[in-house]
C-alpha positions in Angstrom: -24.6 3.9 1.4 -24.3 4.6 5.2 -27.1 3.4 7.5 -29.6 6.4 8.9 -29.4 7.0 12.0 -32.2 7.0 14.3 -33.6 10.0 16.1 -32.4 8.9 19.4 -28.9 9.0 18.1 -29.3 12.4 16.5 -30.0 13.6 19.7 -27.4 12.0 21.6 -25.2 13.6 18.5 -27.0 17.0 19.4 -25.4 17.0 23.2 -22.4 15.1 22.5 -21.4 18.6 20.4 -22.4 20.6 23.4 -20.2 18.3 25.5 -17.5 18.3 23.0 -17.4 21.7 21.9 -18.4 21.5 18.3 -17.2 25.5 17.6 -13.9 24.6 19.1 -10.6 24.5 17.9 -8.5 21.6 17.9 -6.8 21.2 21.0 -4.6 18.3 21.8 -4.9 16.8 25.5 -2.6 17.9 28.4 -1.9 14.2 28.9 -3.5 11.5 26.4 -3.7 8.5 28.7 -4.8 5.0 27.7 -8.3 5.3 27.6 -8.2 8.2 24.6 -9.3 5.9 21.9 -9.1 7.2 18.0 -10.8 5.7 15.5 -9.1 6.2 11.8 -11.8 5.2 8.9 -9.7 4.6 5.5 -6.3 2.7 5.5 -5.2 4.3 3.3 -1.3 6.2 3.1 -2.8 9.2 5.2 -4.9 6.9 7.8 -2.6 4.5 8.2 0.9 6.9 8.7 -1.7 8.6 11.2 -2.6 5.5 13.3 1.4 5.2 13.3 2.0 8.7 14.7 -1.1 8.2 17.1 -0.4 4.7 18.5 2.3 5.5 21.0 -0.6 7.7 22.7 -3.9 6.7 21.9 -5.2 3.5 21.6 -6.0 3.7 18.0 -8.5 1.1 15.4 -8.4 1.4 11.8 -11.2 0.8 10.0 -11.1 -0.5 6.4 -14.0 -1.4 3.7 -11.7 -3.3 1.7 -10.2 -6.8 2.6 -6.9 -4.7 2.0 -4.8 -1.8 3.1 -3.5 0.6 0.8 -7.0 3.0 -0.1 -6.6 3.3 -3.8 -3.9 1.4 -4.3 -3.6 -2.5 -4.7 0.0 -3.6 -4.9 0.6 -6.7 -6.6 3.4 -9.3 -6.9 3.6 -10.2 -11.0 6.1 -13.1 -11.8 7.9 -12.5 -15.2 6.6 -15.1 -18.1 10.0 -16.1 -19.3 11.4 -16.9 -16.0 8.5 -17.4 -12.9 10.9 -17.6 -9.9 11.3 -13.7 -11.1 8.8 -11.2 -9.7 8.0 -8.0 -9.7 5.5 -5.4 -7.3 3.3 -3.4 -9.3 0.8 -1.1 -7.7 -2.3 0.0 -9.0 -2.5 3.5 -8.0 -0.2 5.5 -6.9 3.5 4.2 -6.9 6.3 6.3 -8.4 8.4 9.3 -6.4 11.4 11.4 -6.0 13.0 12.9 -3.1 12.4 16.8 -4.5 8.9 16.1 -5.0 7.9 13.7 -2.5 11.1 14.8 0.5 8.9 13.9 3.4 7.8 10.4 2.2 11.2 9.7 1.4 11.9 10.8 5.3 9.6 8.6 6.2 10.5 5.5 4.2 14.5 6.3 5.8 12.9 6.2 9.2 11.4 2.7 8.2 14.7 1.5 7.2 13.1 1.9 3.6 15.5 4.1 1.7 18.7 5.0 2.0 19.5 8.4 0.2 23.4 7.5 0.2 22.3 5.0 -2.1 19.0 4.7 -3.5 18.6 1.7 -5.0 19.7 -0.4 -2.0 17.3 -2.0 0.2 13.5 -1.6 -0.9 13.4 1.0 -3.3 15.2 1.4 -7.0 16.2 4.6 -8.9 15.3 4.6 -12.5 16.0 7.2 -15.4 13.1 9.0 -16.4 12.3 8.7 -20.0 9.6 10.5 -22.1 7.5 10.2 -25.6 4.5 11.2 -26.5 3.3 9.8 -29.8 0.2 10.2 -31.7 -2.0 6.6 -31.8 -3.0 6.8 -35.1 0.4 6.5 -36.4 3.8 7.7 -37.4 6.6 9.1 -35.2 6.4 10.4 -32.0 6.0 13.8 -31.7 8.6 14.1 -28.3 10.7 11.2 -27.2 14.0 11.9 -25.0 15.6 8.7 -25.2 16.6 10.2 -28.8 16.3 14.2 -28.5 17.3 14.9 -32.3 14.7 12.5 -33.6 12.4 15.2 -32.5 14.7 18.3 -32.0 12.2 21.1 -31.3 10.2 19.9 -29.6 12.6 18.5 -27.7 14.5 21.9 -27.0 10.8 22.8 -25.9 10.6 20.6 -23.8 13.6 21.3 -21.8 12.3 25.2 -21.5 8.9 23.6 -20.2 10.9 21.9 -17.4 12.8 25.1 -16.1 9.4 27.1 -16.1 7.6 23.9 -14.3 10.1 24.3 -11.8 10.2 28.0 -11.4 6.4 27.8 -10.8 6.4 25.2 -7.7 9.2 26.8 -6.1 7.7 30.8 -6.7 4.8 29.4 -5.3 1.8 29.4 -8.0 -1.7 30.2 -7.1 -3.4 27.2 -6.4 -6.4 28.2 -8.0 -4.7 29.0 -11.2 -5.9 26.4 -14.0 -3.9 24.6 -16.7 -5.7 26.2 -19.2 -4.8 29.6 -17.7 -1.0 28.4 -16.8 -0.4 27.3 -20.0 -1.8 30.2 -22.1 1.0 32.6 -20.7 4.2 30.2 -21.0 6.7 31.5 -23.6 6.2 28.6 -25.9 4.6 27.6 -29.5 0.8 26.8 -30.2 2.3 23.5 -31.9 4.4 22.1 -29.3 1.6 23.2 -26.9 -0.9 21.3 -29.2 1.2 18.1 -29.5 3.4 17.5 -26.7 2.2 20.1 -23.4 -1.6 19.3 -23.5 -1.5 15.8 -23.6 0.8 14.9 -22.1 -0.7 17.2 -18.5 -3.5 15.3 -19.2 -1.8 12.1 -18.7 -0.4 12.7 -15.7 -3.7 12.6 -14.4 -5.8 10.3 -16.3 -8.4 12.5 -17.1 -10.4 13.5 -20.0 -8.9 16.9 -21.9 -11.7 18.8 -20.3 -11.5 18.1 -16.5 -7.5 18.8 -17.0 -8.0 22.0 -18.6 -9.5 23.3 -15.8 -7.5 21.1 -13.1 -5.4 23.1 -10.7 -1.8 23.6 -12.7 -0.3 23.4 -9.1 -1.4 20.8 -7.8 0.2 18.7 -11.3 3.4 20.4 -11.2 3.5 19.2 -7.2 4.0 15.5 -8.5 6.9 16.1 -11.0 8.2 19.5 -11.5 11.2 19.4 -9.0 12.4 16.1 -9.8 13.2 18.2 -13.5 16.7 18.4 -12.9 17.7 22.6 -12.7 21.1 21.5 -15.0 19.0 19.5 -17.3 21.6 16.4 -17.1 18.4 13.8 -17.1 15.7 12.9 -14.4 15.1 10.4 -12.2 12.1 8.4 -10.9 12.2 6.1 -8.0 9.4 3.3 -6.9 9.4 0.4 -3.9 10.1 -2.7 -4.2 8.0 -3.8 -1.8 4.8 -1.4 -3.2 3.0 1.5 -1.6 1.1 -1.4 0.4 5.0 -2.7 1.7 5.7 0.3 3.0 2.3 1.0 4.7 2.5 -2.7 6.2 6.1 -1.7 7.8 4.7 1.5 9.9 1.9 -0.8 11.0 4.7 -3.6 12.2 6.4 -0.4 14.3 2.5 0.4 15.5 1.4 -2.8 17.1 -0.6 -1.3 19.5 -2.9 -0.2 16.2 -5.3 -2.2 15.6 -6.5 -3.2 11.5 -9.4 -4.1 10.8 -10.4 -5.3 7.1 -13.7 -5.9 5.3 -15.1 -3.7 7.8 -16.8 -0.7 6.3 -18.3 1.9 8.7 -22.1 2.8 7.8 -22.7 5.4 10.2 -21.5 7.7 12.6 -22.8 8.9 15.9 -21.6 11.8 18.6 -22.8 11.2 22.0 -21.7 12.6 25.5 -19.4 10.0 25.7 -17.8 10.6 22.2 -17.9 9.2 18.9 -19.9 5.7 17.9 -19.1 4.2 15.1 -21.4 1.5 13.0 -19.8 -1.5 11.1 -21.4 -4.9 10.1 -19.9 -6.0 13.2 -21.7 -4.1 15.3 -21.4 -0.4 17.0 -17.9 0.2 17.5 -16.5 2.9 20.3 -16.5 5.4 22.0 -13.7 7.1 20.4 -12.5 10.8 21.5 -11.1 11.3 18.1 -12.2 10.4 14.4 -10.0 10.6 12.1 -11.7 10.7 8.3 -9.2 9.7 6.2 -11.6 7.7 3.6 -12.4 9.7 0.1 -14.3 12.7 1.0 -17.2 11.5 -1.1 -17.9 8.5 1.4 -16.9 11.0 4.3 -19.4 13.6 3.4 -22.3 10.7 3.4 -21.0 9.4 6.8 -21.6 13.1 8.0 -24.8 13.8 6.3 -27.3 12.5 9.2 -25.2 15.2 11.5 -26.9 18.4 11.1 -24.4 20.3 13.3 -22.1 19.6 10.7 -24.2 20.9 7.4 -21.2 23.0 6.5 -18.0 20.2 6.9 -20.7 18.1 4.3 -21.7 21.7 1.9 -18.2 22.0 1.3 -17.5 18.1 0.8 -19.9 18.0 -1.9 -17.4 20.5 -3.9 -15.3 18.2 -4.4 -14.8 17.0 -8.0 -13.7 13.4 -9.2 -13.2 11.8 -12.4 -13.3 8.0 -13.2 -10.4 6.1 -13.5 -9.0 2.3 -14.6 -5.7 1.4 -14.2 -5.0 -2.4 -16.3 -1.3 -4.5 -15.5 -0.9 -6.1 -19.3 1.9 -8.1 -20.9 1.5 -7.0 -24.4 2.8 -3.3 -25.5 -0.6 -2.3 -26.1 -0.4 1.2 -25.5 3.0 2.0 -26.5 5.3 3.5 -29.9 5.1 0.5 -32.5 8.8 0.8 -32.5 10.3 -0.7 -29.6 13.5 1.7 -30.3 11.0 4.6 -28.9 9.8 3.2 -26.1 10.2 4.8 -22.4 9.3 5.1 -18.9 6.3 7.0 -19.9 4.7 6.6 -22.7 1.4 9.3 -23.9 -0.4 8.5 -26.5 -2.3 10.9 -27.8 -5.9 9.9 -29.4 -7.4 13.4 -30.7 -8.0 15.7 -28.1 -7.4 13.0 -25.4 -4.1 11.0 -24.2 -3.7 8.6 -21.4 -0.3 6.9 -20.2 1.0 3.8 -20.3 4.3 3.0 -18.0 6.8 0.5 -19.0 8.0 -1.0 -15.6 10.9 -2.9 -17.7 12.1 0.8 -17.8 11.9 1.4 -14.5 12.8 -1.8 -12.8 16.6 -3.6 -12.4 17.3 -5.7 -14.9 16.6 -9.5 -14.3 19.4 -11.8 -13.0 19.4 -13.4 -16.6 19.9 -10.0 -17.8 16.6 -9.3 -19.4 14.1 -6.7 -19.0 10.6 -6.9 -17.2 7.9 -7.2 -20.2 5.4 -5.4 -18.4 2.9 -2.1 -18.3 0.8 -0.3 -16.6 -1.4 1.6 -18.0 -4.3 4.0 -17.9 -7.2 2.9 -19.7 -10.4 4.6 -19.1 -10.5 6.4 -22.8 -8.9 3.7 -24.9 -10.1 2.4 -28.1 -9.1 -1.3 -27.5 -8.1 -3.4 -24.1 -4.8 -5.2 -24.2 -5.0 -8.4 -24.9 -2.8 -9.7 -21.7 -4.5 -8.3 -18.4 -3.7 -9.5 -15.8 -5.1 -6.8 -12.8 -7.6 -4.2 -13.3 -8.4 -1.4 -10.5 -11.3 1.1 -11.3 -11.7 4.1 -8.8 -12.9 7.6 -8.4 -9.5 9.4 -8.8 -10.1 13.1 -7.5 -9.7 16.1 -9.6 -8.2 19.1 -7.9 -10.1 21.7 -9.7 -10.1 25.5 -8.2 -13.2 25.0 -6.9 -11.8 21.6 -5.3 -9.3 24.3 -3.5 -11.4 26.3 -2.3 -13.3 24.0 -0.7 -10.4 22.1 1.0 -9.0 26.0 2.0 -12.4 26.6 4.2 -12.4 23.0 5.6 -9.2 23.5 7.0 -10.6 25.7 10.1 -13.0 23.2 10.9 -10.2 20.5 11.3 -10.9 18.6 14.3 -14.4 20.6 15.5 -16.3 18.2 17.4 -13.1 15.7 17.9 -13.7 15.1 14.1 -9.7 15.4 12.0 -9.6 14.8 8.3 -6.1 13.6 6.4 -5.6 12.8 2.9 -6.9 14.6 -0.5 -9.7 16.9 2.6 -6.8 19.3 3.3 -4.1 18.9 0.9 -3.9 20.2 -2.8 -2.7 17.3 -4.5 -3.5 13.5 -4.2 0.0 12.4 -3.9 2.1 9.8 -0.9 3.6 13.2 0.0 1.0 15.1 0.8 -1.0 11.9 2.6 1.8 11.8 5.3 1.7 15.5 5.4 -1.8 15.5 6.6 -1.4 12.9 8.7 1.7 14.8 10.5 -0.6 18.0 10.9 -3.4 15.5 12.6 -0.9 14.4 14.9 0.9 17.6 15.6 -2.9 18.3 16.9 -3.6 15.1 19.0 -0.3 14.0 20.3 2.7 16.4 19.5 4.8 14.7 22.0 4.0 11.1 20.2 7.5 9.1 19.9 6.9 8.5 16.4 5.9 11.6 15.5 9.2 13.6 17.2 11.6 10.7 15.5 9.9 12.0 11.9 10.3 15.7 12.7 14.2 15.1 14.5 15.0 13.1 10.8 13.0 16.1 9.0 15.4 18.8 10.6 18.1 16.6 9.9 17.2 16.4 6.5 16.8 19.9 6.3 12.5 20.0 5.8 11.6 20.9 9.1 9.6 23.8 7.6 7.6 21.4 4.9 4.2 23.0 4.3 1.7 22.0 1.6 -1.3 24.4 3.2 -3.1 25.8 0.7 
């Protein structure tokens, strides 16, 4: 829990907002020299692609709880059993992609030398059919598996309509606020393969119970894989790093030297003074800083803001925010796959009554090894399970957020209170989806703010026009 602070730095907090303007819109300054310091508090994707952006014109410290970068991820190197001097990176949290669902991550990973969209599986990332089934865990054959369509005809022939209308409802532009529940009470399709196949697998894409996806945004799902549904319906396509989410976050920090890391350094309090903003660490007070930048989960950044009374409503509105709990296991054994290997996929639901949670088969989603085998390896979501694999070798639990409507609406009125005070939010405050894409997103719109001249930040938006994105908006 954060440290209180004591009355004399409430009421240095009290005239720093005076000095500061707390009612005041974001401005950036005519001329950022030197001396502008920004502190970012959370390494992960959005802090750390904003210290990037920054570093050319602030002098910028990141400040991290964990002894790693990455926020909720943990990437991992995983050596294969049958041959050791064979590895592969796993990450525990967020780690697949496509360029229709994720184009400005890509953008940024081409910047970093990272991806090369002439062809994709060069360098540090690999392109990967998508594969599908959902099969029920007490038993039998699945009830949708498109490795082998006519095993499961209708609903396979379902599916493929589902696809088209999860497509059609990203790019028409559906309410944010609409639910799943409420989205997938009007599609054009039948109770049973609703039932079977739609419900749980939507809830596996999250890793939530039944009842917290019900009501979950239906947007801000869709976001993460609807476009990369092919509009001819010739197969999908997922992509991943080779290197990890954590990889490609170390790589802008390599182009960011002047940004300064550090780890195992949690901040337990925050002050405003005349002077600007103080943070509190176990290594002692930390600043001044003419910018924060909050890009840790806004459950810890509504108790770093708590003790600051002029901001009562930034922390009312952070305390809207929903979450759900979440484990994610690395195993060896096929635990939570179809008994048949024949059925086995990319993704695999299986569905447990009302509940499902995923398991992904990185064998499918990885190049084969040089002896020609395949990577015996999954990760999985594990939260709900009946039994734990019996090979675990990495186990990550977390407070995964759950973009509810009441989640949106929330973020929607933070957004005019975006850098009040010198205070910036980026990550899951702003955006309505917790995905890489929308991390870097935010991260653009705080440097758009602060420094829209920044080097980095005009190389990104020059490659974005070039890409044809330059109009990329995820506001809500």
């Amino acid at each position: 829990m954060p440290t209180p602070l004591t009355r004399r730095e409430v009421l240095k907090g009290a005239a720093g907002l005076a000095a500061l303007g707390a009612g005041a819109t974001l401005a950036a300054p005519a001329s950022a020299t030197r001396r502008d310091r920004v502190a970012v508090i959370g390494a992960g994707a959005g802090g750390v692609t904003a210290a990037y952006l920054l570093a050319g014109s602030y002098e910028v410290d990141v400040f991290e709880a964990r002894a790693r970068i990455g926020g909720h991820c943990d990437s991992r190197v995983v050596a294969d059993p049958s041959d050791p001097s064979q590895a592969v990176t796993v990450d525990l949290g967020a780690q697949f992609f496509h360029p229709d669902t994720h184009p400005l991550y890509v953008t940024l990973l081409e910047e970093l030398g990272l991806y090369d969209p002439a062809d994709p599986s060069a360098g540090e990332t690999y392109a990967a059919p998508g594969s599908l089934c959902v099969f029920p865990v007490a038993g039998g054959p699945p009830w949708l598996t498109s490795t082998h369509p006519l095993a499961t005809p209708w609903n396979a022939i379902e599916f493929a309509v589902f696809a088209q209308l999860a497509r059609r409802a990203v790019l028409d532009g559906l309410a944010w606020e609409t639910t799943v529940d409420e989205w997938i009470a009007g599609l054009p399709l039948g109770p049973a393969f609703k039932a079977d196949v739609l419900f749980p697998w939507i809830t596996a894409t999250i890793g939530s119970p039944r009842a917290d996806a019900a009501r979950a945004s239906a947007r801000s799902i869709l976001q993460t894989f609807a476009l990369a549904f092919p509009a001819d319906l010739k197969g999908a396509s997922t992509y991943t790093s080779k290197i990890g989410l954590q990889g490609n976050l170390q790589r802008l920090l390599d182009r960011a030297p002047a940004a300064r890391v550090r780890l195992d350094a949690p901040v337990r309090a925050l002050a405003l003074r005349g002077d600007g903003w103080v943070l509190r660490t176990p290594a002692g007070r930390q600043g001044p800083y003419r910018f924060v930048v909050l890009n840790a989960p806004p459950r810890i950044g509504r108790e770093l803001l708590r003790p600051l009374r002029a901001f009562g409503d930034v922390t009312a509105l952070l305390d809207r925010y929903e979450y759900f709990d979440s484990r994610l296991l690395i195993h060896r054994d096929p635990a939570y796959v179809h008994p048949r290997r024949w059925n086995w996929a990319a993704y695999n639901a299986g569905v447990d009554g009302v509940e499902c949670e995923g398991s992904a088969w990185i064998g499918a989603l990885h190049a084969p090894l040089p002896s020609g085998g395949t990577v015996e390896l999954f990760k999985s979501w594990a939260q709900r399970r009946r039994a734990d694999p019996t090979e675990i070798l990495l186990e990550r639990r977390f407070k995964h957020p759950l973009i509810s409507a009441q989640t949106v609406a929330a973020a929607r009125a933070l957004r005019p209170l975006q850098g009040r005070g010198g205070l910036c939010f980026s990550g899951t405050y702003t955006a309505g989806s917790d995905l890489q894409e929308t991390a870097v997103w935010s991260a653009m719109k705080v440097a758009e703010a602060l420094a829209p001249a920044a080097p980095a930040l005009t190389a990104l938006q020059a490659r974005m026009a070039a890409n044809g994105i330059a109009g990329l908006s995820y506001d809500l």
